[in-house]
C-alpha positions as CSV (number, residue, x, y, z in Angstrom):
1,X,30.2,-17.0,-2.0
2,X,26.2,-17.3,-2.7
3,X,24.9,-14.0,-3.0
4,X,23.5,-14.6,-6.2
5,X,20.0,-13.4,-4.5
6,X,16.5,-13.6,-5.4
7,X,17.5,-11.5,-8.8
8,X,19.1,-14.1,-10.5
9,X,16.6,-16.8,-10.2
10,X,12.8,-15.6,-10.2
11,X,10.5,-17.8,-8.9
12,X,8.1,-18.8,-12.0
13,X,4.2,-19.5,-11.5
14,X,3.1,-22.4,-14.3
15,X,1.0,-20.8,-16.7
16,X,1.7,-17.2,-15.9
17,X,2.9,-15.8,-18.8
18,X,2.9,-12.1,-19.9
19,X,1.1,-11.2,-16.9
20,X,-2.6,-12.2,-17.9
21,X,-4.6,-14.8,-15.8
22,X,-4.4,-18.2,-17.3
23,X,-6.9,-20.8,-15.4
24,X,-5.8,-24.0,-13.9
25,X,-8.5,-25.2,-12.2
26,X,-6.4,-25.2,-8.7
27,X,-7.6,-24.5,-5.1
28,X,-5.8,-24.3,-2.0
29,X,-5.1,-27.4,-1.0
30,X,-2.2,-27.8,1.4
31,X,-1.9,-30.5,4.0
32,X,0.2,-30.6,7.5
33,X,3.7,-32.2,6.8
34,X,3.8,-33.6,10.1
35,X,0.9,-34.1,12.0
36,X,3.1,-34.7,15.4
37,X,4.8,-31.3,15.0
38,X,3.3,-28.4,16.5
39,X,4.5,-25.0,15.1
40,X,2.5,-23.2,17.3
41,X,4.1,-25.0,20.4
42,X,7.7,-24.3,18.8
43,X,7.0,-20.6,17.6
44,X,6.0,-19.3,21.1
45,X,8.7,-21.0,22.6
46,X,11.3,-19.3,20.1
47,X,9.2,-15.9,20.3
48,X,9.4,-16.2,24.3
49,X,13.2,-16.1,23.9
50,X,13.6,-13.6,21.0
51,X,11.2,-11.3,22.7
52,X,13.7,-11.2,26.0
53,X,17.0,-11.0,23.7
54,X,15.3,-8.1,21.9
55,X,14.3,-6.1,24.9
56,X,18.0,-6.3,25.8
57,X,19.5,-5.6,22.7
58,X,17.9,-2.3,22.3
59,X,17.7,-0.4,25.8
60,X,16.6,3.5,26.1
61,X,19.7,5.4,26.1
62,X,20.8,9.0,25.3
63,X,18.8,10.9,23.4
64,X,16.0,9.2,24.2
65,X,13.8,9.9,21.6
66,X,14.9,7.8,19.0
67,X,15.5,4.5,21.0
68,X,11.4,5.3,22.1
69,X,10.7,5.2,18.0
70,X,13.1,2.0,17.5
71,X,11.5,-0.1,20.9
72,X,8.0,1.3,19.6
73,X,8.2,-1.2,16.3
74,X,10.6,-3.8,17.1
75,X,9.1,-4.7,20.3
76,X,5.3,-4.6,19.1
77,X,3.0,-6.4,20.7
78,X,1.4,-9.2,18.2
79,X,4.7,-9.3,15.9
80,X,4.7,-12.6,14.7
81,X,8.9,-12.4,14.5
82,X,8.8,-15.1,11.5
83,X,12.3,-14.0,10.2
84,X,14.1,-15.4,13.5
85,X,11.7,-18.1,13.8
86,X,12.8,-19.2,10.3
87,X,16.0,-18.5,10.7
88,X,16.8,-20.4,14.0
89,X,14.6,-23.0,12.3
90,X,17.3,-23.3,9.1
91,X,19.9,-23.3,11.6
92,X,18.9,-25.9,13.8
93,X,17.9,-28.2,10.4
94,X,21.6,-28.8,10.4
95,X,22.1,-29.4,14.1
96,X,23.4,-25.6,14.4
97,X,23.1,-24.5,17.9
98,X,19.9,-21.6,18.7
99,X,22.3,-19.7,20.9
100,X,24.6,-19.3,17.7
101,X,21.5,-18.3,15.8
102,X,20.3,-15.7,18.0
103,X,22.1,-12.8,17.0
104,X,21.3,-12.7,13.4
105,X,18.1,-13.9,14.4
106,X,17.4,-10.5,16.2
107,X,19.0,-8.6,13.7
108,X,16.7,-10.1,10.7
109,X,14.0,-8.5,13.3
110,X,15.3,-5.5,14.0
111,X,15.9,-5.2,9.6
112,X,12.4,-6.6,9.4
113,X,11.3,-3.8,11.6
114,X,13.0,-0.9,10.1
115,X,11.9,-2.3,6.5
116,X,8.0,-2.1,8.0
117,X,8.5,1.7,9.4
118,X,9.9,2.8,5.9
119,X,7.4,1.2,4.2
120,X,4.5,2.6,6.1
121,X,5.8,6.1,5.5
122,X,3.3,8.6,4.0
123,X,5.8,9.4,0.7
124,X,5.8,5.4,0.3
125,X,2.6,3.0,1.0
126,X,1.2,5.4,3.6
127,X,-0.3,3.0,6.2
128,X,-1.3,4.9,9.6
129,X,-1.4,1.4,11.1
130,X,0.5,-1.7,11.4
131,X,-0.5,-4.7,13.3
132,X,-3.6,-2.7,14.5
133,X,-1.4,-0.1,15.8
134,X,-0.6,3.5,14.8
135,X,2.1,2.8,12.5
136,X,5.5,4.7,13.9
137,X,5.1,8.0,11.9
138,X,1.9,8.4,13.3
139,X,2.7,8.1,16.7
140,X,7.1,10.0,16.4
141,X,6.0,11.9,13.1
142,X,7.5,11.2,9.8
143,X,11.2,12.6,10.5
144,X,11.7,10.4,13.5
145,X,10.5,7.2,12.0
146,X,13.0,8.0,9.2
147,X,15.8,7.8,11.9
148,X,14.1,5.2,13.9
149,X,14.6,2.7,10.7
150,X,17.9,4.0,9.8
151,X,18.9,3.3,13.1
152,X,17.8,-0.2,13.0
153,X,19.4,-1.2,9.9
154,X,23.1,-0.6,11.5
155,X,22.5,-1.7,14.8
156,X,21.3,-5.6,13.1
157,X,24.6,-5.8,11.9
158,X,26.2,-4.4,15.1
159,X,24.7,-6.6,16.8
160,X,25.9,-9.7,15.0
161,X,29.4,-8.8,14.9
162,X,29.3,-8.1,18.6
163,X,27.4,-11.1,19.9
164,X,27.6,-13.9,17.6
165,X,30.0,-16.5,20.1
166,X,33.1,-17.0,17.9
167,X,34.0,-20.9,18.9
168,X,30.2,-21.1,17.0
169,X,30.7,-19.2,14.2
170,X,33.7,-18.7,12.3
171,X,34.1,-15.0,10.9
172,X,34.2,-16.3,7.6
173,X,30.3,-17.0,8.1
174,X,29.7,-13.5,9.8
175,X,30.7,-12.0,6.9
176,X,28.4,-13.9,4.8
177,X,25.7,-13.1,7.1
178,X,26.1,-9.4,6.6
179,X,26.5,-9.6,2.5
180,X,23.2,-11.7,2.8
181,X,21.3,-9.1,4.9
182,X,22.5,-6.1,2.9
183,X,21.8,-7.7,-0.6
184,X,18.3,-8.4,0.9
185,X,17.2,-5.1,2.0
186,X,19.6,-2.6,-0.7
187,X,18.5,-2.0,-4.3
188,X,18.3,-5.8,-5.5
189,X,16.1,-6.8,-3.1
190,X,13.6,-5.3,-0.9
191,X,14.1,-1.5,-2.0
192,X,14.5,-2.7,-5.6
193,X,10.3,-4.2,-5.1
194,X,9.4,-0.7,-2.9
195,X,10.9,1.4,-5.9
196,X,9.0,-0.6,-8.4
197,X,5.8,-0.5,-6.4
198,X,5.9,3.5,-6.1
199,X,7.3,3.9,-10.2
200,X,5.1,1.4,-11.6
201,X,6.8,0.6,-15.4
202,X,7.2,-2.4,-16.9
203,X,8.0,-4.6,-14.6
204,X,5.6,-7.5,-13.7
205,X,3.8,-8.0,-10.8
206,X,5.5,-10.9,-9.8
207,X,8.7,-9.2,-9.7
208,X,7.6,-6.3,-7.3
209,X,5.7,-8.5,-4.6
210,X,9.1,-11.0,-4.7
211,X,11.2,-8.4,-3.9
212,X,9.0,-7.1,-1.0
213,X,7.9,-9.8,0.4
214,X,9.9,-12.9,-0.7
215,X,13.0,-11.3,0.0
216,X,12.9,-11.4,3.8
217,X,12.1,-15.0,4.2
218,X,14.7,-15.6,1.4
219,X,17.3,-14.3,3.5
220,X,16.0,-15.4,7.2
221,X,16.3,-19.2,5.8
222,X,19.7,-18.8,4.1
223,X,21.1,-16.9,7.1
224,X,20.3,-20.0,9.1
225,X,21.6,-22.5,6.6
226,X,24.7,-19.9,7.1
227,X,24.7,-20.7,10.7
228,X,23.9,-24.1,10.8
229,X,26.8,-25.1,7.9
230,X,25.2,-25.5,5.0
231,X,26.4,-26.4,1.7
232,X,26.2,-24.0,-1.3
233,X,23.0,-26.4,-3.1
234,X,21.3,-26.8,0.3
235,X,21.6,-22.4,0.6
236,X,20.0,-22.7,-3.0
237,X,17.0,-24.7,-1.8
238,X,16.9,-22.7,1.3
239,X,16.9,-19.9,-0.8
240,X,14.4,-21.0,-3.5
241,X,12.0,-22.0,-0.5
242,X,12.4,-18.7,1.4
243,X,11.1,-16.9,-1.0
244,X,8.1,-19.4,-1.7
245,X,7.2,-18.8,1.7
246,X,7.4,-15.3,2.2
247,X,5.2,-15.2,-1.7
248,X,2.8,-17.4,-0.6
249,X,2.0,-15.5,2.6
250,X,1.7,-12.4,0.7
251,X,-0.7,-14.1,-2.1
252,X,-2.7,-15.5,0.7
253,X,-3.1,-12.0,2.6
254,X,-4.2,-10.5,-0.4
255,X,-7.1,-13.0,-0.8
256,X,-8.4,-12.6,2.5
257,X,-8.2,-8.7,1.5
258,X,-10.0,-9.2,-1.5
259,X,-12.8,-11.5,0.4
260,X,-12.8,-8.7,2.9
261,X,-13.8,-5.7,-0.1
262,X,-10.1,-4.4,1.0
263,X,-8.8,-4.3,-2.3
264,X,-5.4,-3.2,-3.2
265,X,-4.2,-1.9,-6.5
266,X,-0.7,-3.7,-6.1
267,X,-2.2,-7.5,-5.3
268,X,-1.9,-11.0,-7.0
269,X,-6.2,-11.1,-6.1
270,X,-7.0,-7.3,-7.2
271,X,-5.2,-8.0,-10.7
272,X,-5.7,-11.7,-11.3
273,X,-9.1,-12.0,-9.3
274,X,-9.0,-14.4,-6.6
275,X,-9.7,-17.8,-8.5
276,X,-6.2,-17.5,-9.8
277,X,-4.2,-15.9,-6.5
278,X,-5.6,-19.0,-5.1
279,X,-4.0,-21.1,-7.9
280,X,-0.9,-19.7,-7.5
281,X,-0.8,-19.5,-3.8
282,X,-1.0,-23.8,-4.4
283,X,1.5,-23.5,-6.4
284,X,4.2,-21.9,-4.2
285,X,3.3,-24.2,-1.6
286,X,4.0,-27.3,-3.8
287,X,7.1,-25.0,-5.0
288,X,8.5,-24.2,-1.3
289,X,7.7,-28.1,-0.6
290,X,9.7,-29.3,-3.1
291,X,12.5,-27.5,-2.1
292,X,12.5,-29.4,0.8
293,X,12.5,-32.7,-0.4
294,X,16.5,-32.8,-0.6
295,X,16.4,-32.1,3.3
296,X,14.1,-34.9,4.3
297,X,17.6,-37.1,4.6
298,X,18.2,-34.9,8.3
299,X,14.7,-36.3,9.5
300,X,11.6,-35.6,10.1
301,X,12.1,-33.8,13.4
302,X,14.5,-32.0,12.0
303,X,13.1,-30.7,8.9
304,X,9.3,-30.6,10.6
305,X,9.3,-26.9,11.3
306,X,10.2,-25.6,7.8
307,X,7.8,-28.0,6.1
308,X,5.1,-26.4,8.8
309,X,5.7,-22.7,7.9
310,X,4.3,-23.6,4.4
311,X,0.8,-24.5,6.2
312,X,1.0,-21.8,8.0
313,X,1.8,-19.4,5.3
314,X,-1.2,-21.0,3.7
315,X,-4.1,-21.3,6.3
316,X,-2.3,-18.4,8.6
317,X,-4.6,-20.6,11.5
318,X,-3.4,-19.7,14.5
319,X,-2.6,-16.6,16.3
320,X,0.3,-15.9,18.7
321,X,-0.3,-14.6,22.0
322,X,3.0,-14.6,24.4
């Protein structure tokens, strides 16, 4: 079983040794993949459906409280759901059916979510906003956000063992599905990188903002792969690529931070400065590209919208209104 997780085989940045910005005369420089694919087209179209599957998937029942907290960040306005939009991506790369997808699609949302209310906590990053937004503390208080996320975490898994269509998905996968998810978000992934970022120590930069950030689009793409039937190397590239992605997003956020005078202590640009984020941002995107490469054998239709979320992680040039 692959679970060997974004632990066991850290993404490395040429030239970036012992933490200390080494110039490479780099910029930016990523072109479209395919200039007849629109991922804007495809995203809405996805987003459209998640959005509706979502809604269902977590009604207001008794006590009513804490399903308000839960609908208040899952169903955001302006959430850009990029986890199921990868994963139902990866899945359909191998001619895996969306409505198989679906389920862990929503619950890599719903984990996403939950991830984003912890995080904004005020004994953790304390953000009052998200997406422009009160963040959910600000608007339920602290202790019901708390619940709201722990909430979420469960019912993602609930809802893949409950609606994932069996003559789609063998058990065997589900199972898979839910090690993946839980290694993601437990304390090798994504709370390993939080922990770090409130502790500080000796651990490098790279290795906090991986677990944060490349962790989640690590695990949407290989949950796809999962669903669409993918063989153990092509995980491993999916893998390997996720976390590219989810980096290079990150790297590029914090350089339009830094160009903004909104600097953080805990960013590639406020350490490195932003000539050399902006080297290494080129770098994950030639990283998460090559990855790819051993994919290009299923088409370009079908490989189109993976090579796409590089440019968009990249340029981040269009916005999503549904």
């Amino acid at each position: 079983m692959l679970l060997s997780g974004a632990s066991a085989t850290p993404l490395r940045f040429s030239g970036f040794v012992g933490e200390k910005p080494i110039r490479m005369g780099m910029k930016i420089s990523i072109r479209s993949s395919s200039a007849k694919f629109e991922l804007r087209r495809y995203w809405r179209s996805l987003i459209k459906e998640i959005n509706e599957k979502l809604e269902e998937a977590i009604p207001v029942k008794y006590p009513a409280g804490i399903y308000e907290a839960m609908r208040y960040s899952v169903l955001a306005k302006g959430a850009k759901r990029a986890p199921p939009v990868m994963c139902v991506a990866a899945c359909e790369l191998f001619g895996g059916d969306r409505v198989a997808a679906f389920p862990t699609a929503c619950a890599l949302e719903m984990v996403h979510a939950a991830s984003l209310i912890h995080d904004d906590l005020p004994c953790m990053d304390d953000d009052p906003v998200r997406r422009g937004k009160p963040s959910n503390h600000t608007v339920f208080g602290a202790d019901m956000a708390i619940l709201a996320g722990d909430a979420l975490f469960p019912l993602g898994f609930q809802h893949i063992v409950s609606l994932t269509p069996p003559h789609l998905v063998p058990r065997s996968t589900i199972l898979r599905l839910i090690s993946e998810i839980a290694r993601t978000v437990g304390s090798t992934g994504m709370a390993a990188g939080q922990y770090v970022d409130l502790e500080g120590g000796p651990f490098p930069l790279s290795f906090t903002q991986e677990k944060k950030f490349g962790a989640m689009a690590e695990c949407s793409a290989v949950c796809g792969g999962l669903l669409g039937g993918a063989t153990d190397d092509e995980l491993h590239s999916l893998r390997l690529y996720g976390r590219a992605v989810g980096m290079l997003y990150h790297v590029v956020d914090d350089i339009r931070d830094d160009n903004n005078n909104n600097n953080k202590k805990n960013s590639f640009a406020g350490v490195f400065g932003t000539e050399r984020a902006m080297e290494m941002a080129d770098e994950l995107s030639v990283k998460a590209k090559k990855e790819l490469q051993v994919f290009d054998k299923y088409g370009e239709a079908s490989v189109a919208p993976l090579y796409s979320f590089v440019d968009y992680a990249a340029h981040q040039d269009f916005l999503l209104h549904v």
